[in-house]
C-alpha positions as CSV (number, residue, x, y, z in Angstrom):
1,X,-4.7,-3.4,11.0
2,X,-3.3,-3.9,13.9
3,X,-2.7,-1.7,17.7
4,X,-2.1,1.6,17.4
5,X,-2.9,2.3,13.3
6,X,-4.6,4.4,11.8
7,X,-6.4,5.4,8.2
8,X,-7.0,8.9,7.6
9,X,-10.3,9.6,5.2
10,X,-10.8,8.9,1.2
11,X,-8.5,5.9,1.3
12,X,-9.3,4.1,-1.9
13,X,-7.9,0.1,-2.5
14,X,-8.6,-2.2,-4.5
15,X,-7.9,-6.0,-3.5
16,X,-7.4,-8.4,-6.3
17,X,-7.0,-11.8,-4.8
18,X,-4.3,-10.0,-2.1
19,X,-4.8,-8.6,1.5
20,X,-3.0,-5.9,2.5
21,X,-1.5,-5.9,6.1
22,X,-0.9,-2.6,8.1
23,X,1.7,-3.0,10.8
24,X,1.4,-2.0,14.5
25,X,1.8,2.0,15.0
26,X,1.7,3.0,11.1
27,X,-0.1,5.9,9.9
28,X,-1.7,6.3,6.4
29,X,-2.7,9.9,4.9
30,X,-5.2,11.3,3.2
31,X,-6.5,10.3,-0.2
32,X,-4.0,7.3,-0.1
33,X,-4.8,4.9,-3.1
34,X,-3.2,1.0,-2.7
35,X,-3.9,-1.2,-6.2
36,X,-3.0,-4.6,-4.6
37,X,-2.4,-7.8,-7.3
38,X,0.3,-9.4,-4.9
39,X,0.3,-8.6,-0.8
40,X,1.5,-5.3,0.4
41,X,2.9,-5.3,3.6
42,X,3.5,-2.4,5.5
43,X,5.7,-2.7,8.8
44,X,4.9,-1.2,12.0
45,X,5.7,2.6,12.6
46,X,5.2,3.9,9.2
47,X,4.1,7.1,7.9
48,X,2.4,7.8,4.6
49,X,1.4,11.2,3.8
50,X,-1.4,12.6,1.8
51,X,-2.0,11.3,-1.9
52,X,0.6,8.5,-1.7
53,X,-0.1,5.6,-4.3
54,X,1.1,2.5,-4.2
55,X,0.0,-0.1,-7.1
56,X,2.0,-3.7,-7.8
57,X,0.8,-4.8,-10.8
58,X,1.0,-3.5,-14.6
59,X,1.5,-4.8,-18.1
60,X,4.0,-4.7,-20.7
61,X,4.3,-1.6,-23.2
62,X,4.4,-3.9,-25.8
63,X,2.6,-7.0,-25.0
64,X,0.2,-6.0,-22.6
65,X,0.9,-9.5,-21.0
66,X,0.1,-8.4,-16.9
67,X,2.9,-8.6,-14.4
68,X,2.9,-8.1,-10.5
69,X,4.7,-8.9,-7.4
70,X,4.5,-7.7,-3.5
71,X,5.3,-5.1,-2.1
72,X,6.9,-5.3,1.4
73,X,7.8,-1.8,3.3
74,X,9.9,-2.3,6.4
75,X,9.6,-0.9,9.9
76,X,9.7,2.7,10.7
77,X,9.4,3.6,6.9
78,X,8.7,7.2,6.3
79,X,7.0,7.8,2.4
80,X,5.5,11.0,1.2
81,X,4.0,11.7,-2.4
């Protein structure tokens, strides 16, 4: 977290070997959920709003073999559920 952020209540994560960064200025809602495999990056001045989820890892339909990769969100980013 860094100057000027902010994390409104109930925000639910789960780190698996990955740190998320929060950008100077951005804003997340209420009841946000991040599922982290890979780094998320969030730039500075975003806005999430309530109930936004963001998860970067899954596993094929058919295979079930797991997958991931990052997630980087630019500067001034505005993302609403």
């Amino acid at each position: 977290m860094q100057r000027g952020s902010g994390i409104d209540r109930d925000f639910d994560y789960m780190v698996m070997g990955a740190e998320i960064t929060v950008g100077e200025g951005s804003i997340i809602g209420i009841r946000n959920h991040f599922w982290n495999y890979c780094p998320i990056e969030i730039g500075r001045y975003c806005t999430f709003a309530a109930d936004v989820i963001l998860t970067n890892g899954g596993h094929d339909k058919h295979t079930f073999e797991p997958f991931s990769g990052p997630i980087k969100i630019g500067n001034g980013v505005w993302i609403g559920a």
